[in-house]
VEXVOSE-764661 format. One record per residue (C-alpha): x, y, z; residue in three letters. Coordinates in steps of 0.1 Angstrom, whole numbers, plus 5000, padded with zeros to 4 digits. Layout:
XYZAla/...
% end
This chain:
780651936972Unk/782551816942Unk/784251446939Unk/787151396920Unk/788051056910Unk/789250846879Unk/789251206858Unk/786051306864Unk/784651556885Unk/781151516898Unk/779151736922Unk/776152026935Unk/774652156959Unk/770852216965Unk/770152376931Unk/773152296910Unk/774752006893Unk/778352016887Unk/779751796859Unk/783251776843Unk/786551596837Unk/789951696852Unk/794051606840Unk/796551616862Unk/799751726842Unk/803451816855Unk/802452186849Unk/799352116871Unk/795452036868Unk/793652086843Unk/789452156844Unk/786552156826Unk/783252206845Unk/779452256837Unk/776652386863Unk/773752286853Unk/770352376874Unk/768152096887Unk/765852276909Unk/763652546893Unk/762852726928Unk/764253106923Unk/765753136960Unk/768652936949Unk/770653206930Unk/773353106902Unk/777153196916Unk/777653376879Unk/774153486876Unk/773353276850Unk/771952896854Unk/774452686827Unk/777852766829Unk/781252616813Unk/784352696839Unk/787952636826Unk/790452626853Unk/794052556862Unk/794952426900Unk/798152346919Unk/798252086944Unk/799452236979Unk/798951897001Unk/795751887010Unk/794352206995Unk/794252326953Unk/794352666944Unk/792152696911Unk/791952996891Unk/790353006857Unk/787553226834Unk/783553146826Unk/783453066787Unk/779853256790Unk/781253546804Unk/784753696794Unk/786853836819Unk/785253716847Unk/787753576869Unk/787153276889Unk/789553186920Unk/788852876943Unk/790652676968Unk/789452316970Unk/790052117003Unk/790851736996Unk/788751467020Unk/788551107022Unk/787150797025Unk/
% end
């Protein structure tokens, strides 16, 4: 799960912190996210195979879904493609 608020983005999962900032432009939003592993147990496998990584990633807003697509600065040409669902309080 990933939280989005005030420009930052803050998140994880059961191995995996997620830590980053976001913009939202006119041309859409703009992200810059870090994993970073908290739990050392080797069942809990990194998405890009590798524990830190740095995702940059443009989204557009489609109501209450964004469509993100960027790269991994750790591993060029790796395409990443995700599609965010909003909740709330």
């Amino acid at each position: 799960m990933v939280y989005a608020i005030n420009g930052k983005l803050r998140g994880g999962n059961s191995a995996f912190a997620f830590i980053g900032s976001y913009t939202d432009k006119g041309d859409g939003i703009q992200v810059k996210v870090t994993t970073q592993r908290h739990n050392a147990d080797p069942a809990f496998k990194p998405l890009f195979g590798i524990d830190m990584i740095t995702l940059t990633l443009k989204g557009a807003d489609h109501g209450g879904m964004v469509d993100f697509e960027g790269t991994a600065l750790q591993l060029p040409g790796v395409h990443f493609k995700a599609i965010l669902t909003r909740i709330a309080d």
